[in-house]
N, C-alpha and C positions, 0 to 999 in steps of 0.2 A: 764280669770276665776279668782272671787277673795276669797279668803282662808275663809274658814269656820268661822263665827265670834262668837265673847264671847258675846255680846249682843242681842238679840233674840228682835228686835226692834219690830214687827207686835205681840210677845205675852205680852210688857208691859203693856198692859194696860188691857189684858182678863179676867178682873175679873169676867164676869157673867158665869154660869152654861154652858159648852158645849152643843150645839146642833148640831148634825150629821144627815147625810143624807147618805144613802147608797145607790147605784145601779151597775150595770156591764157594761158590752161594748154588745152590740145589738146581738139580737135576741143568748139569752143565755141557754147553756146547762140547762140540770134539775140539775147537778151537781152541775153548776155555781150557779144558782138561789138557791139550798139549802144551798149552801155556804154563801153567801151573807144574808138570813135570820137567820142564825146561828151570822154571825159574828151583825147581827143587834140585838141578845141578848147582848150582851156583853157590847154593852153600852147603859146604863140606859138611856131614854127617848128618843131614836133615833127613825129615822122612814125611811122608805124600799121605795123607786121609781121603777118604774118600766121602763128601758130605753123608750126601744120604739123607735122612728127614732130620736128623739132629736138629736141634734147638743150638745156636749161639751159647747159652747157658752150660748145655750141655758140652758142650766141644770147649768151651775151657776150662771147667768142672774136670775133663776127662787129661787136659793136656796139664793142669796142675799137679794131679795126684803122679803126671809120667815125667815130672818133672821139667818137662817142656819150659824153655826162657821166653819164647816168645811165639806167638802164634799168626801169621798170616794166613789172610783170606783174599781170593781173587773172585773180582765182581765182573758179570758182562752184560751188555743192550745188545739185541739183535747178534748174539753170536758173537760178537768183538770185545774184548777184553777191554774193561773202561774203567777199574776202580781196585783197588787195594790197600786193605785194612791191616796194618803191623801193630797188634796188642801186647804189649810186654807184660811178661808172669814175676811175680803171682801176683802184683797190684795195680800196675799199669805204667808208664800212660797208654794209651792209644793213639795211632795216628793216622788220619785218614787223608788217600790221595785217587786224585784223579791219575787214569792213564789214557794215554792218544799215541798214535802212530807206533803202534805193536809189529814188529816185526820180527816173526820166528828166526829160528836159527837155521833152515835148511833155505829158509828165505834170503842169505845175505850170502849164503857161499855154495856152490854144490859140492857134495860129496864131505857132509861135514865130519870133523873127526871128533876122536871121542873126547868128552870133557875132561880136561883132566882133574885129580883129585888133588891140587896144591891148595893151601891156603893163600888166596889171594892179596895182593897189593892194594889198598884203596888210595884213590883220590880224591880230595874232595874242593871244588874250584868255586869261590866267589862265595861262601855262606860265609857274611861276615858281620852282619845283625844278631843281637842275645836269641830272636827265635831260628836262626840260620844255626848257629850253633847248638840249638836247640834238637833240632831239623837231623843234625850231624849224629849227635850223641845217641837220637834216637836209631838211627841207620849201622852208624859201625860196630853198636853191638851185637848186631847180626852176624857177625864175621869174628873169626880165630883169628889168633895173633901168627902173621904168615912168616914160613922163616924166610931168611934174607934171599937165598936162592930161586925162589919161586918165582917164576916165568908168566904168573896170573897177576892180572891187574882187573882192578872195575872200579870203572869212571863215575863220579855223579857230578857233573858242571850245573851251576846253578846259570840260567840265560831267562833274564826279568820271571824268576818264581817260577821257571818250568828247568828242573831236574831233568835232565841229560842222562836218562842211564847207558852205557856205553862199557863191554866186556872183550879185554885182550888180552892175548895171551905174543909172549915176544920172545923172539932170539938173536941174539950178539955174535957177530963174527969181527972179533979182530973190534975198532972202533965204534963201528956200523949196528945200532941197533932193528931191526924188523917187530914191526905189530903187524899181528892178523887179527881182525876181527870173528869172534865167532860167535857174539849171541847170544841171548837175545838182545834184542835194543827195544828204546822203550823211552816215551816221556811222563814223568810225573808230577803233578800239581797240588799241593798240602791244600786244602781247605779247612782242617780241623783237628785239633790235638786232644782230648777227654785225660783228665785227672787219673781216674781208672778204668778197669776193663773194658772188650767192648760190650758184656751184656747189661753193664750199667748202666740202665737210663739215668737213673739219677746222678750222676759224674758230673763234676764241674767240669764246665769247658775252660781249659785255659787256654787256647786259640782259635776263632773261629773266622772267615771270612765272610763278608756280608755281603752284599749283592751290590751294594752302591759301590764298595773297595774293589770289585771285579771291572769296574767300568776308570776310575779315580786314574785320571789322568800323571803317566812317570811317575806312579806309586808300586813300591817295591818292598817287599819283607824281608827277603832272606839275604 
């Protein structure tokens, strides 16, 4: 396995506008599927697949030739949303996380309003290890370059390797800024990075966590 690098060689050159492709792992909850149409707000011009029987092979086979930057997939146990896989095109890396504590968007406010379409603000709090950075570079190329006006922000706080994901949108009167939270929320946990695609098995891993570093007492990555 080799150590998390400072040069992020598959995003030098990503200058054009991310394009995303979202879908889940087959024949998915109503849960999953709202989750997944949710997290398809979040980023400006993306667009929703619907699995179906496709093969992993086949669904980035299909998202390469539609120019697709990156492809996510949303996993779930028992109806709950628990895992999400972000493959960068056309060569990779992949990155793989745990999710916990899923919480929809009509679940945090009633009467939610409608998403809006700004390119969002990122934050990114406490990744400050080569694979935290790492972690970073893989995440904000998800996202357009937002203009200065935009009122969308989205949070990712890193708290001992559990990713905060946290979405607001704010307005300013006079000194006085206001956040409202609108959704979804969400925690994520990297267990594993792959060289390339996700239908490569054979990809070098270049981060993996092991079972004994899930237990390794004030041991921290990001």
């Amino acid at each position: 396995m080799r150590p998390p690098r400072l040069i992020d060689d598959e995003y030098a050159i990503a200058e054009e506008e991310p394009k995303i492709m979202l879908t889940s792992s087959r024949r998915p909850s109503s849960k999953l599927t709202q989750f997944v149409k949710e997290m398809k707000l979040l980023f400006p011009g993306a667009q929703r697949m619907n699995r179906g029987n496709h093969l992993l092979g086949e669904l980035v086979s299909a998202s390469r030739r539609h120019g697709i930057t990156d492809l996510i997939v949303a996993h779930e146990t028992r109806g709950q949303p628990d895992g999400l896989i972000i493959c960068h095109l056309p060569n990779g890396p992949t990155a793989y996380f745990t999710l916990s504590n899923v919480v929809m968007r009509h679940d945090i406010r009633e009467g939610v309003d409608a998403m809006s379409l700004q390119n969002p603000h990122l934050i990114f709090d406490r990744f400050t290890t080569p694979l935290g950075k790492r972690v970073t570079t893989i995440l904000q190329h998800l996202f357009p370059t937002p203009k200065a006006e935009s009122s969308r922000v989205i949070t990712f706080a890193n708290e001992e390797d559990f990713i905060l994901f946290r979405h607001h949108t704010w307005t300013q009167k006079g000194a006085q800024v206001d956040l409202n939270e609108v959704g979804p929320r969400f925690e994520m946990k990297l267990y594993k990075i792959r060289l390339g695609t996700m239908e490569q098995e054979e990809a070098e891993n270049e981060w993996v966590i092991h079972p004994y570093t899930n237990t390794a007492r004030k041991r921290t990555f990001l």
